[in-house]
Structure formats: structure tokens, C-alpha cells
C-alpha positions in Angstrom: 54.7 -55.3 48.4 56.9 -56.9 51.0 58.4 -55.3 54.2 61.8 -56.0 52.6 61.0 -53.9 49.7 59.5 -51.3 51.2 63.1 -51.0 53.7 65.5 -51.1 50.9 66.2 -49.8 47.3 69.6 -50.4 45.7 71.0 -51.3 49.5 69.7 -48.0 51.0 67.4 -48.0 53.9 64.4 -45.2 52.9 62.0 -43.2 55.2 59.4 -40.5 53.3 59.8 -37.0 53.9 57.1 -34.5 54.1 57.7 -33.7 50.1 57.6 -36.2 47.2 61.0 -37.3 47.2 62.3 -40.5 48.8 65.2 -40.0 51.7 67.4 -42.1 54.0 66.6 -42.9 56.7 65.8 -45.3 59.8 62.0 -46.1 58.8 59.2 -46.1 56.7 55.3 -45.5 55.6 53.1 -48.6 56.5 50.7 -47.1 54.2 52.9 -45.7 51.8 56.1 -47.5 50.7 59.3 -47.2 48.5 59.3 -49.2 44.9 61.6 -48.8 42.1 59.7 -47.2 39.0 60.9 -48.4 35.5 60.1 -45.8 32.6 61.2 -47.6 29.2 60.4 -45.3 26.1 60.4 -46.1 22.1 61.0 -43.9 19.5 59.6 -43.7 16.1 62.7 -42.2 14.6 66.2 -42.6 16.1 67.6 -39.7 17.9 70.5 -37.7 16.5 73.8 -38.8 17.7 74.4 -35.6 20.1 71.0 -36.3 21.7 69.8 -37.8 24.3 66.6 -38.3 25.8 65.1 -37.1 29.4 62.3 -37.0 31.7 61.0 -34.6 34.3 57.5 -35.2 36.6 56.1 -33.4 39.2 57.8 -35.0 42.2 61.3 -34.3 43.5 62.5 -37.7 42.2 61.7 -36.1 39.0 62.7 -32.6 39.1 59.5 -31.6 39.7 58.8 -30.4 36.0 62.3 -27.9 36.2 65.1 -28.4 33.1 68.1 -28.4 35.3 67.1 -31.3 38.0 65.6 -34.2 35.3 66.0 -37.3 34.9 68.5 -38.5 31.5 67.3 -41.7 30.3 70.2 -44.4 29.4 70.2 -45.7 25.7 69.2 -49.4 25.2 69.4 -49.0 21.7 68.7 -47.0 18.7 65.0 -46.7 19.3 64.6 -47.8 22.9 65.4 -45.7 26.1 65.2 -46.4 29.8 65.2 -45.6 33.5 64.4 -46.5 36.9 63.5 -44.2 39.2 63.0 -44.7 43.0 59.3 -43.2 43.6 56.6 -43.6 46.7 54.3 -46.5 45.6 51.2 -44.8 46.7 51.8 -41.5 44.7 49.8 -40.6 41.8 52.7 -38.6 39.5 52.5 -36.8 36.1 55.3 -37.0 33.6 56.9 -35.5 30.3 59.6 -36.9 27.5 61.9 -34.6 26.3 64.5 -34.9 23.8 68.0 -32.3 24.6 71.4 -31.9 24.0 74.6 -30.5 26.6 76.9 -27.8 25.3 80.2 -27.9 26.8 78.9 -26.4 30.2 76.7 -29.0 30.5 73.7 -26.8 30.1 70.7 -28.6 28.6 68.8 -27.5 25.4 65.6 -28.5 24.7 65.5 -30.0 21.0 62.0 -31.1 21.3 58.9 -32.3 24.2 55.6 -33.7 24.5 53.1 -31.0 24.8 50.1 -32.3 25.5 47.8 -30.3 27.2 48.0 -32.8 29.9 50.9 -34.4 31.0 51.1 -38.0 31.7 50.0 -39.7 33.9 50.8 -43.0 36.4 48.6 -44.3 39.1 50.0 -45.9 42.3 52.4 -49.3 42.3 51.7 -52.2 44.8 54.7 -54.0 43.0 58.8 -54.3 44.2 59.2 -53.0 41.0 57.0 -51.7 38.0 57.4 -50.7 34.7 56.2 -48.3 32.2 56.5 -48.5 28.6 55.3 -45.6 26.6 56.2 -44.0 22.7 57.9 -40.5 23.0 55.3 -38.2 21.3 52.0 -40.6 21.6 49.7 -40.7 24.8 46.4 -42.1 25.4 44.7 -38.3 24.6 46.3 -39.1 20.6 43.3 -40.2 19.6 45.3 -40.3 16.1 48.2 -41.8 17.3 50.2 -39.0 15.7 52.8 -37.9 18.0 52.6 -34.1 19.4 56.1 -33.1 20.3 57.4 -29.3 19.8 60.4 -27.4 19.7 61.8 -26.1 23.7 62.3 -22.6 24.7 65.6 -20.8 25.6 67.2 -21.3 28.6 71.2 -21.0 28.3 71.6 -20.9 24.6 69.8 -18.1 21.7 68.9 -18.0 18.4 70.8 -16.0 15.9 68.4 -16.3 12.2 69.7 -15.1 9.1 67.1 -13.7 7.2 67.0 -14.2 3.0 63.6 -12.5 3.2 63.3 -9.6 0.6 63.1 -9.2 -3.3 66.9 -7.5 -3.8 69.8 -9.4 -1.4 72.3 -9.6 -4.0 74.3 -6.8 -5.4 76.1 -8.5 -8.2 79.4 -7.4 -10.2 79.7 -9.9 -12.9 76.0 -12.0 -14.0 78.2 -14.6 -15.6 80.3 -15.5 -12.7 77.8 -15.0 -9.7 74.0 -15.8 -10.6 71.9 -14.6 -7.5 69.0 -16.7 -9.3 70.6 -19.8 -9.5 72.8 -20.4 -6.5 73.0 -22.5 -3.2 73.5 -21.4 -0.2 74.6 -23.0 3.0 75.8 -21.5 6.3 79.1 -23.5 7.9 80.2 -23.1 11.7 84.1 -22.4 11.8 84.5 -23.7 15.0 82.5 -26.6 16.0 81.2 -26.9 19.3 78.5 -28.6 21.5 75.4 -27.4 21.2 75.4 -25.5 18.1 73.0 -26.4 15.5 72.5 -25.1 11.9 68.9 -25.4 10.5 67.3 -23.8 7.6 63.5 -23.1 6.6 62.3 -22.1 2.7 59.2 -21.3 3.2 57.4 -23.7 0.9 53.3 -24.2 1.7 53.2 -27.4 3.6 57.3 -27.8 3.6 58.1 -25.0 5.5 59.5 -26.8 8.6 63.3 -26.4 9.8 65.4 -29.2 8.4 69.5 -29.3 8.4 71.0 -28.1 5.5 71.7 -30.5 2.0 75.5 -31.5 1.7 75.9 -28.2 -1.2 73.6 -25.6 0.2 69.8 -24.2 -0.2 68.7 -23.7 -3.7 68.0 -19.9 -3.7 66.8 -17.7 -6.3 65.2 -13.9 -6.0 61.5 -14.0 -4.4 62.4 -17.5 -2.0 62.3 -17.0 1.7 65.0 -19.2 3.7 65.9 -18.3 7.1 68.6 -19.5 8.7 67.9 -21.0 12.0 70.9 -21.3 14.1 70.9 -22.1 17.8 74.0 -22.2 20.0 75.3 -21.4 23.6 75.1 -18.0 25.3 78.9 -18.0 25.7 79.4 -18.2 22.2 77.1 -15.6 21.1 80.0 -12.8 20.8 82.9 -14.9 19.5 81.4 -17.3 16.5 83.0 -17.2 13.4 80.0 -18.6 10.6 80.9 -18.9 6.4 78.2 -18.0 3.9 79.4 -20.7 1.2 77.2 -20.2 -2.1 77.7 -22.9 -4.7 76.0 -23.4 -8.5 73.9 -25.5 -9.3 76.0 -28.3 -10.7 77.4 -28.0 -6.9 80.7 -26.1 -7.5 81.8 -23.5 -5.6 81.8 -20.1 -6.5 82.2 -17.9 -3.1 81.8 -17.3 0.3 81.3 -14.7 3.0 82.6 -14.6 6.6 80.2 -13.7 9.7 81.4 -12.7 13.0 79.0 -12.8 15.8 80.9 -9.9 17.3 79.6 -7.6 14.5 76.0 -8.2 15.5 74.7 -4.6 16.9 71.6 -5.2 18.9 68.7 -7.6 18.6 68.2 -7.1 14.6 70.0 -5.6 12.0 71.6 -5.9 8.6 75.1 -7.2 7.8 77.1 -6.3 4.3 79.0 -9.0 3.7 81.4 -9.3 0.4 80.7 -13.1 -1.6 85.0 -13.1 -2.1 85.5 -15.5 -4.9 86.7 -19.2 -4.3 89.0 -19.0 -7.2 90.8 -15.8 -6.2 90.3 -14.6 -2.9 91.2 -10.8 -3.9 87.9 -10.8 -6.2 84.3 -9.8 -4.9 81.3 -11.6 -6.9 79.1 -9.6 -5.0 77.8 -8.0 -1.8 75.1 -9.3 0.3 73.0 -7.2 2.4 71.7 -9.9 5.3 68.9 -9.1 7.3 69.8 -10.6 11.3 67.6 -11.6 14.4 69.1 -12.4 17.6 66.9 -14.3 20.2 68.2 -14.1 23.8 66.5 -16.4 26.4 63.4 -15.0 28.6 65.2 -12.7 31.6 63.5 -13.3 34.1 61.9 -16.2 35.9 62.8 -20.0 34.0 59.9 -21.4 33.1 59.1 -25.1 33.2 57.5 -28.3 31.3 54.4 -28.6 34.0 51.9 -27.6 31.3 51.7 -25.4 27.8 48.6 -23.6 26.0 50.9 -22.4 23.0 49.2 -24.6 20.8 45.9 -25.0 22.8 43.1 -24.3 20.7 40.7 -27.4 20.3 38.6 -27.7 17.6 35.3 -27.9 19.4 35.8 -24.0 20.2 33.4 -22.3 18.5 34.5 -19.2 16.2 34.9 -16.5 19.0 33.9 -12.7 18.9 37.2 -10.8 19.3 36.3 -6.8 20.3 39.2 -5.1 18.0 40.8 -2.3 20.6 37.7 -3.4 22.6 34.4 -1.9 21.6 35.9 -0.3 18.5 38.3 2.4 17.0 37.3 6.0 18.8 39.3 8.0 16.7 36.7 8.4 13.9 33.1 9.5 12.9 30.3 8.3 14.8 32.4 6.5 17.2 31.7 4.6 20.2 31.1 5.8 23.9 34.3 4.6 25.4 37.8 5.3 23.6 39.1 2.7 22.4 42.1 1.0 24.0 41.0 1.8 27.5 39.7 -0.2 30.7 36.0 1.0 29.8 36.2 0.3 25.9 37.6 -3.4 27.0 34.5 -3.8 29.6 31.4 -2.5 27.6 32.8 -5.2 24.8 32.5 -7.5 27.7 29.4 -6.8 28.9 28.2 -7.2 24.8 29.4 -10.8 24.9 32.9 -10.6 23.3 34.8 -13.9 24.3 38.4 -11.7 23.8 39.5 -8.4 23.2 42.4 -7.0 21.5 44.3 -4.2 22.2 48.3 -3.1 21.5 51.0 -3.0 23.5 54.1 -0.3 23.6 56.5 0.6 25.7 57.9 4.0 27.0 60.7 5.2 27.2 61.3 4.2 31.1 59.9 0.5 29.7 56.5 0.9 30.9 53.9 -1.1 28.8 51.1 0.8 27.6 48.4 0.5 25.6 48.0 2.6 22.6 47.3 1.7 18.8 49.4 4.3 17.1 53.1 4.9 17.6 52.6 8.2 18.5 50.1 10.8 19.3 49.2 14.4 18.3 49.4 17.0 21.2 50.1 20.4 22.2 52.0 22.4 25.4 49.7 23.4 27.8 47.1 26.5 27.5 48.4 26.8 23.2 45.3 27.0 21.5 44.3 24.9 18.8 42.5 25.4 15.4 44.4 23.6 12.2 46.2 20.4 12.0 49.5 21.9 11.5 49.8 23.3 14.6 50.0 19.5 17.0 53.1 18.2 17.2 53.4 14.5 16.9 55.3 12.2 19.5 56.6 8.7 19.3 55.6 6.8 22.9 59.0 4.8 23.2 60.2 8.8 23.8 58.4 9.5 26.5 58.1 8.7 30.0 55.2 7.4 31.6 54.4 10.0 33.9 54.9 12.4 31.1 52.9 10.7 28.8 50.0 10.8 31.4 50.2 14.4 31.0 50.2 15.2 27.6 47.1 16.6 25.9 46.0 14.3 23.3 44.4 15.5 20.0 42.9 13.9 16.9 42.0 14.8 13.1 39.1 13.8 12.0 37.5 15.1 8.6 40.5 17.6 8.7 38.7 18.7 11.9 40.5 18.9 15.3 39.2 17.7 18.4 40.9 17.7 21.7 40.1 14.6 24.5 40.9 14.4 28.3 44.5 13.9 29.1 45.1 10.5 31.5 45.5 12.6 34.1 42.6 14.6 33.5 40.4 11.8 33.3 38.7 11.5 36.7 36.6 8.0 35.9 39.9 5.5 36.1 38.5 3.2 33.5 38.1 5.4 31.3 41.7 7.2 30.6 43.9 6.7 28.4 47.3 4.6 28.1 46.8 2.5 30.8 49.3 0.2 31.7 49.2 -3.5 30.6 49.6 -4.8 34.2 46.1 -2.2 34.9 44.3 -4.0 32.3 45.5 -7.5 33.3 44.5 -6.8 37.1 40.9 -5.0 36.1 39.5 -7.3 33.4 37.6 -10.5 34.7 39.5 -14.0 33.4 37.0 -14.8 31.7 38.1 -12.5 29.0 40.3 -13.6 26.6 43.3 -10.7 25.5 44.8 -10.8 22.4 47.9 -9.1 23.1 49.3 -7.0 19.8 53.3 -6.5 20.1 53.4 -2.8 18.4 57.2 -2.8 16.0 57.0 -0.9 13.1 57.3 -2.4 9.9 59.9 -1.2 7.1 57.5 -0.7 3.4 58.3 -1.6 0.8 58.5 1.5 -1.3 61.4 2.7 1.3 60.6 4.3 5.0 59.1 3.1 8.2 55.7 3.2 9.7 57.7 4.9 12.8 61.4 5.2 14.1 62.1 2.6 17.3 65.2 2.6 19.0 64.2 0.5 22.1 66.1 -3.5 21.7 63.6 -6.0 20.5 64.7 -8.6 23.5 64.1 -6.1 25.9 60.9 -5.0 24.8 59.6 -8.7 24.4 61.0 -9.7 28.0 59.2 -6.9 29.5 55.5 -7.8 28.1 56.4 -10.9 28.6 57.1 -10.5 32.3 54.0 -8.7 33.3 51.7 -11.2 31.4 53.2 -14.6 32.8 53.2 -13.0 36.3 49.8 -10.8 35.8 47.8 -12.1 33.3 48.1 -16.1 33.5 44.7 -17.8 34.5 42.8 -16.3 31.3 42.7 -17.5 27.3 46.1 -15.0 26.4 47.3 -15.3 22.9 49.7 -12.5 21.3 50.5 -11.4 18.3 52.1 -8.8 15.9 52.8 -8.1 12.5 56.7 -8.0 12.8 57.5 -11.7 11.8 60.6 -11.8 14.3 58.7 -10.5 17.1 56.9 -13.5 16.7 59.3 -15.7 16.5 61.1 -14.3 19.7 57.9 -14.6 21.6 57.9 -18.3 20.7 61.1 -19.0 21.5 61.5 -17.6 24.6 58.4 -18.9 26.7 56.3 -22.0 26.2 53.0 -20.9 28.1 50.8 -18.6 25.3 50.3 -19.1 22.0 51.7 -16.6 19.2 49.8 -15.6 16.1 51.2 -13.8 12.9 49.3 -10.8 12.5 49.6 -9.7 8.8 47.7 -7.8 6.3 48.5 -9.7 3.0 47.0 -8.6 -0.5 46.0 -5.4 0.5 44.7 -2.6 -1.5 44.4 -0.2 1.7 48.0 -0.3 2.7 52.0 0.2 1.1 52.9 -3.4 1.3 55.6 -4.1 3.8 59.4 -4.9 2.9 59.6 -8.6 4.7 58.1 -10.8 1.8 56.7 -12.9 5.2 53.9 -10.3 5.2 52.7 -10.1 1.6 50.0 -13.1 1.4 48.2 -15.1 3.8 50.0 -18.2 2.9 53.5 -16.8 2.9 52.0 -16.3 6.9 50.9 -19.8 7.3 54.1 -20.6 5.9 56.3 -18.9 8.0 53.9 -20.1 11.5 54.6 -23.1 10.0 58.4 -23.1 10.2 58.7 -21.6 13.4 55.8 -23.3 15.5 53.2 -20.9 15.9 50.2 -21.4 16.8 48.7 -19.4 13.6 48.1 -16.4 11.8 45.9 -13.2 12.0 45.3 -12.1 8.6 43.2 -9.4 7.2 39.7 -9.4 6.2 40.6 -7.7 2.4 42.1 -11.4 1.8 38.9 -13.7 2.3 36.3 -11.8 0.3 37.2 -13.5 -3.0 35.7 -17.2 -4.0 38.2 -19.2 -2.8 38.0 -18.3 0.9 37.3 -20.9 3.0 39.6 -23.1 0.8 42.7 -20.6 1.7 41.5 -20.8 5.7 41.6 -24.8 4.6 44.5 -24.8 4.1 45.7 -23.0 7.1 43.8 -26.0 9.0 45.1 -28.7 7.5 48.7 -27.3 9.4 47.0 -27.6 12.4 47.0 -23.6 12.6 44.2 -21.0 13.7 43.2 -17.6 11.8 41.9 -15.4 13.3 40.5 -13.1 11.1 40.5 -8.6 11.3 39.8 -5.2 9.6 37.1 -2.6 8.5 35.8 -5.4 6.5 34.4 -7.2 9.0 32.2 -4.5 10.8 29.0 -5.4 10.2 26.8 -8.5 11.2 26.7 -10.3 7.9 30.4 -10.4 7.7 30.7 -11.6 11.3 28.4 -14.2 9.9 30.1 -14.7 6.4 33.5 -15.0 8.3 31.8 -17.4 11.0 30.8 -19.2 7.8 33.8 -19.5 5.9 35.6 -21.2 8.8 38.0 -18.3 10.6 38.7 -19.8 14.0 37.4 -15.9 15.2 36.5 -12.5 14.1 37.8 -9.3 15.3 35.8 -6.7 14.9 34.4 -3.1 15.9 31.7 -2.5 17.9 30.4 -5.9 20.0 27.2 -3.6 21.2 25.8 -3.0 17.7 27.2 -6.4 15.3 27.4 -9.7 18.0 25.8 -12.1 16.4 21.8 -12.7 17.4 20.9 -14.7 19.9 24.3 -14.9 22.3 23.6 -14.7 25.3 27.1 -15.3 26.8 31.1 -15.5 26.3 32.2 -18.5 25.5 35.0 -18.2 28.2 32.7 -17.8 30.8 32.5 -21.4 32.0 34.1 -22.7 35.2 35.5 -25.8 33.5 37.0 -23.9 31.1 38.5 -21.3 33.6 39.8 -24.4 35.2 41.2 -25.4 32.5 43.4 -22.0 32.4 44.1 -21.5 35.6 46.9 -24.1 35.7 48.8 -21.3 33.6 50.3 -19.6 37.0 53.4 -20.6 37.5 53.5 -18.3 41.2 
């Protein structure tokens, strides 16, 4: 490269600094010298007309990987964007695409990125100028040149879905007017502004992805699930006026509803909204009772594009051993040493070869995360004594504050017997007491084991009632977790999960580090089925990851002991999703093997010490490549 060259870009004279960016100045770098980078990108598909197209790296020039300092690329034309980028010649850099759009703020939402496991990458340039031409999606690790691109996180803007998710929606006055099982459905922005986008999902098997709406609405009839996916700025998250238009059919239209985002109470709810007729606006076809999610961004720390394991899970992995509340449920006959759900249950798994373990996550009433399998617990005041059943008193956690909660007596019923355990406090071995906190587990455990961590929300059933009352806000709850596990816990194989579908999809939308995993129990004979229709088969769960990005689904055991079960896991595969497969049904060491068999990505089980299959001899996580490989997870 000439001296020329390495003096001046666009005019400027250019000296380095001690970081990656280039900066005025009165000399420069023998060794090391300015050139003009050129990044030229084709699409596959044309973008919208609202978006544009951006890139970020992991030098200053480039915003080093942050959302609110990259790079926009300039249009050439429909397919075909560009831009040049003064850059050190000697620096090796790492890049991403990303597709966004500006509300009227000019905050940036991220439509879609590439989410490679590993970024792009450019060597050093020798050149005046050189130039890079890529395709948005495709890098040289697409060994089927299909493009991997997936949806951003929240940073300025949220998610408000509108749920058509259960078997009776529709309370109708006149059958002949208003036919809830014929009817389209569409949901139309009053006012129009920048950065709000209408999607929908109907949750179809292999045609469940978000798409924009048809010209006359969704086709709905009793049994579909559509959810209505609608993103749009913070500042409009109080004051947006939506329509509910349903039409026939033959595309006429017989009604609508208005929605006013100041009515929204809390994270989730339900709206009652009359369908007013389109003929006469004094008449009411019928009422609607609307199921709402709200997804606010991630609270705390932004997070960046610098790397993502949300959908890291290669398909050399070998079906792992998953220690279900780590060495097994306690609360029973014949149960194992440790309790389950502490320090010393997660450990002994461990030390039995399990490559994760799961355990479930609560919070108290001061927001403390805990971990706990049941809502609540039995217990009694201090010094009562205790003989029957009917004289503990039961508890929900998200009532009680931590320090009171590590007082409490705890009690359980089994065989209609009573038996009393040692209190957290009076516990003297540390690993061994109960409710410790998620940030304790994340700090004791060694990174080579892999958490599965279980969001606890209880589910409404479907016969009426709830598995427990919780008045703490969703949002909050999933920002708390989420805190304590990106700043404690990164550096280790981290997925979560949690059989409330929206808790799911808030703990994909708001982060793009872990991976998220639809925990359901499907076609159960065991269990009340649960009201969200999301929940009642395995593939209504691989439909609804499907829609929403996950990474997969957790179903239970009951469903994959008929003929047909490794075509249903199939099927989940062909989506590109895991399963990882739980319940009673797996405790033993022929089902391990069956479900190793079968195809389940892993197996959750009780127990590691007495049904981990023959012969291993070590987790698979325990590998310094692969520890490596997780480590670039910390974002402090």
C-alpha cells in the first residue's frame, strides 16, 4: 500500500490510536496503515420498504457489536447494499448483517440478523482499497448454503400478542349473523406510525411462522391457534388505538372491536371486547374474551450481536443425561440421599455423569430467585406439634420473603404420613439446605454442567382453576432470572424453559444469548389438561417454537411410548428443533436407552447414581474445547 494511502482517507490525515478505531491526526503506523474497507452485500429477497440494512463488528469503526453505534448500509438497489468503512489494514475484524427499521425517535429495531455461531470474519488488507462481497444470511460455515438469519431482541420497542388460543373465544348473540366458525380476522393500527408492525402466526405444523396479515383477515374457526404478533415503540405502548375487524368468508364485513393499549393491566391478561356490527353500530354480534401478553425489553444491561447460543445445539451432540431436580424427586418413597432441588442433589448428579441438571426457579416476594419445584410448601409455626395432614398450613413462595422463607419448617405427605425435614436455616452442611438461591447455584456448580433452568408460572386447567395464585408481573419476574443468569451463569451449556407458553416467548424476545425450550406435558393421562390449547400435544409445541423461534420443546415422556415415536421427534427435527424429553416414564435404564433410541436430543430423568447409561465414564460437557466454546457467553 502506498505512503499516500496510508496518510489520507477521504482528505483526512489518520494516526491509530491505542483502540481499533482510526483518528486524526499528524502521523501514522509503518506497520499498520489506514485503507478504505468496502462491504457490498446481496439479498435473496428484497427488503421491505421501511427497512434497511446494517452492519456492526468488533472494532470501533463498527460499533464494536453495540445496536446504537452501527454501520447503515446505502441501497444500490433492490437486492444489492453497500458500504465503505475506514478500517486499520493490518487488523483481523469480525462482522454481522442485520436487517432494522427506525421509529420516529430514531431508535433501531432489529427485524432480523445472522446468527451464526461465529461471526464473520475478514483477514488483513495490503490494498488502498478492498472489497468484500458477501449474501446476507450465507457464510462459509453454511455448508447448505441455506441462510441462518433470526428475529432481534427488544431494545426500545415491545411486543403486545393477542392471543386466539382456547376452545370458547366467542360469545355469540345471533349464529346467523356472526359465525365464530367461519370468520376472518385481522387486527388494524388506527394510527400509523414508524416502527409498528402487525404479524400473525396460525399455528399450522410446518407453517407456523409469523407472516403479515392477508388483505381480509385470518381464516378462524373454534380449535385454531393464531396469535397476533404486534411489535411497536415503547412510547406508544400506553396510547395505541388497534381494530379487531372480522369479516366472512366471501370477505364482507360483518364487525369490529376497538383495543386501547391503555386498558392493558399488567404483563398478561384478558380484554372483553364487544364485535359492534358494521351495519349498525348500536348492535353487538358478540363478545370476545381476548387473552393479552405484553413483552417489555430486558431491564437491565443491553445486550449485543458479538455472539448467540439460542439456537446452538449441533447435531454431533450426543443425546445428553439431564438429572431432573438433580439426582431425583426427594419428596417420595425410597428416595434419594440429597433433596432434591439443592446444591448437594445437583452435585451427586454430577459426580454420576449427568451432562445438565434441571431444577425450577421462583421468586419471593422481595424478588429473590429460589429454587423450589412446588409453588408452595407445607409448614407449621414453631414448637406446634405435628401428627395428621390437616394440621400444616400451605404457603405460596411469591408470599414470602426470603429470610422468612429460610426459616419456615418444611413438611411433606407421603403415603398420608407426615414427615418433617431441616429448615434452610437449620441445615448446618450449606449444600445441602433447601431454597437456595439461583445466583448460589450458578456460583457453586462447576461449568461444566449444563442447567436447564425451569421458569415456575402456573398454568390455568382446563376444567376451570389454577395450579397456584401469582400475583408477581411476568416482565419483572423474567428480567430478574434473567439478570442473575447473563451476569452469573454465562460460561456454561444454559438453556431454559417452562410450561407457560408466554413465558417462553418473553424469554426469547428479550435476550439473544440462551436458548428457550417449551416445556409441555401434551396427551397426558396423569394430569387436568391445561386451558392454553399450545400445551395439549407435542406438535401443537413444536408448532408454537416454531412461530416464535425457539430453540425447541420439552415434552413429556407419556407422549413417545406409542409406535409412532421417533417419527413425531422427526418431525420436531425436520424444524431444526431439539426435544428434550421428561417424566416418571423415563426412570429406569431401558427407557434412558429406548428414549436414546428413538432420537430425543436428551433425557431427563431421576436418579443419575442408579439409571446412567453403562459404560460412561464422563459428561459430555466436560471438554476444554467445548467449555471454550461457551465461555464467549460473558458479556462482563
Amino acid at each position: 500500500m502506498s505512503d499516500q494511502c496510508a496518510a489520507f482517507v477521504d482528505g483526512a490525515s489518520i494516526t491509530y490510536g491505542t483502540g481499533n478505531e482510526l483518528e486524526s491526526g499528524s502521523g501514522s503506523s509503518a506497520a499498520c496503515k489506514p485503507t478504505l474497507r468496502e462491504f457490498n452485500v446481496r439479498l435473496e429477497v428484497p427488503l421491505a420498504a421501511e427497512e434497511r440494512l446494517g452492519l456492526t463488528g468488533d472494532v470501533k469503526a463498527l460499533g464494536e457489536w453495540q445496536l446504537s453505534r452501527s454501520v447503515a448500509l446505502e441501497s444500490l438497489d433492490e437486492l444489492n447494499w453497500q458500504a465503505t468503512v475506514p478500517l486499520q489494514s493490518c487488523r483481523q475484524l469480525e462482522y454481522r448483517y442485520f436487517v432494522y427499521v427506525e421509529d420516529l425517535s430514531g431508535y433501531k429495531q432489529i427485524r432480523r440478523w445472522e446468527t451464526h455461531f461465529k461471526p464473520r470474519s475478514l483477514g488483513p488488507c495490503t490494498e488502498l482499497q478492498c472489497s468484500q462481497l458477501d449474501v446476507f444470511g450465507i457464510t462459509s460455515d453454511n455448508s447448505d448454503l441455506k441462510p441462518q438469519v433470526h428475529r432481534g431482541w427488544l431494545n426500545h420497542e415491545a411486543i403486545l400478542q393477542l392471543k386466539f388460543n382456547g376452545e370458547k373465544m366467542f360469545q355469540v348473540h345471533d349464529i346467523e349473523t356472526f359465525d365464530p366458525q367461519h370468520v376472518q380476522l385481522k387486527i388494524v393500527p388506527v394510527e400509523k406510525t414508524a416502527g409498528l408492525h402487525v404479524e400473525y402466526s396460525k399455528q399450522e405444523y410446518g407453517k407456523s411462522q409469523l407472516e403479515l396479515q392477508p388483505t381480509f383477515g385470518v381464516p378462524y374457526t373454534k380449535g385454531d391457534i393464531v396469535i397476533f404478533h404486534i411489535t411497536l415503540p415503547l412510547e406508544r405502548m400506553m396510547e395505541q388505538h388497534f381494530r379487531l375487524e372480522c369479516y366472512s368468508m366471501s370477505n364482507e364485513l360483518l364487525g369490529s372491536a376497538t383495543l386501547v393499549t391503555s386498558d392493558l393491566t399488567g404483563s398478561e391478561g384478558v380484554l372483553h371486547l364487544p364485535i359492534k356490527s358494521a351495519k349498525n353500530a348500536d348492535e353487538t354480534l358478540a363478545r370476545l374474551r381476548l387473552p393479552y401478553v405484553a413483552v417489555q425489553p430486558y431491564r437491565y444491561s443491553p445486550l449485543d450481536f458479538k455472539n448467540t447460543y439460542a439456537h446452538y445445539w449441533p447435531k454431533s451432540w450426543p443425546n445428553l443425561d439431564v438429572g431432573h431436580r438433580g439426582n431425583g424427586k426427594s419428596y417420595i418413597a425410597d428416595a434419594p440421599a440429597e433433596r432434591e432441588n439443592t446444591i448437594a442433589s445437583f452435585l451427586s448428579a454430577h459426580e454420576h455423569h449427568a451432562d445438565m441438571i434441571e431444577l425450577d426457579v421462583h421468586l419471593t416476594a422481595d424478588g429473590v430467585p429460589v429454587i423450589y419445584h412446588d409453588f408452595g410448601l407445607r409448614t407449621a409455626p414453631p414448637g406446634k406439634q405435628i401428627s395428621r395432614p390437616d394440621q400444616l398450613e400451605y404457603v405460596l413462595i411469591k408470599d414470602i420473603n426470603y429470610e422468612l422463607l429460610k426459616r419456615l419448617r418444611i413438611f411433606s405427605v407421603i403415603a398420608g404420613q407426615v414427615r418433617e425435614y431441616p429448615s434452610h436455616n437449620a441445615e448446618p452442611r450449606m449444600e445441602h439446605r433447601i431454597f437456595p438461591t439461583l445466583v448460589e447455584v450458578l456460583e457453586k456448580l462447576p461449568k461444566s454442567l449444563g442447567i436447564d433452568v425451569e421458569i415456575k408460572w402456573p398454568q390455568r386447567r382446563q376444567g376451570g382453576g389454577s395450579e397456584a395464585e401469582q400475583t408477581i408481573d411476568k416482565n419483572f419476574f423474567a428480567d430478574k432470572v434473567l439478570h442473575q443468569v447473563i451476569q452469573k451463569g454465562c460460561g456454561r451449556p444454559i438453556i431454559f424453559s417452562s410450561f407457560d407458553a408466554d413465558m417462553c416467548t418473553m424469554l426469547r424476545f428479550k435476550q439473544n444469548v440462551f436458548p428457550v425450550m417449551f416445556l409441555t406435558q401434551g396427551e397426558t393421562k396423569k394430569w387436568q389438561p391445561f386451558l392454553d390449547l399450545r400445551t395439549r400435544t407435542f406438535i401443537a409445541a413444536v408448532n408454537n417454537a416454531q412461530a416464535f423461534e425457539l430453540a425447541g420443546t420439552a415434552p413429556h415422556a407419556e407422549d413417545f411410548l406409542g409406535e409412532n415415536a421417533s417419527e413425531m421427534l422427526q418431525k420436531a427435527k425436520d424444524l431444526g428443533q431439539i426435544a428434550v424429553i421428561w417424566g416418571d416414564d423415563c426412570n429406569s435404564k431401558e427407557r434412558v436407552q429406548y428414549f436414546t433410541r428413538i432420537g430425543a436430543t436428551a433425557t431427563c430423568y431421576d436418579r443419575s447414581d442408579l439409571f446412567m447409561p453403562e459404560g460412561k465414564r464422563e459428561a459430555f460437557f466436560k471438554s476444554p474445547a467445548l467449555m471454550a466454546e461457551f465461555a464467549a457467553q460473558c458479556r462482563i
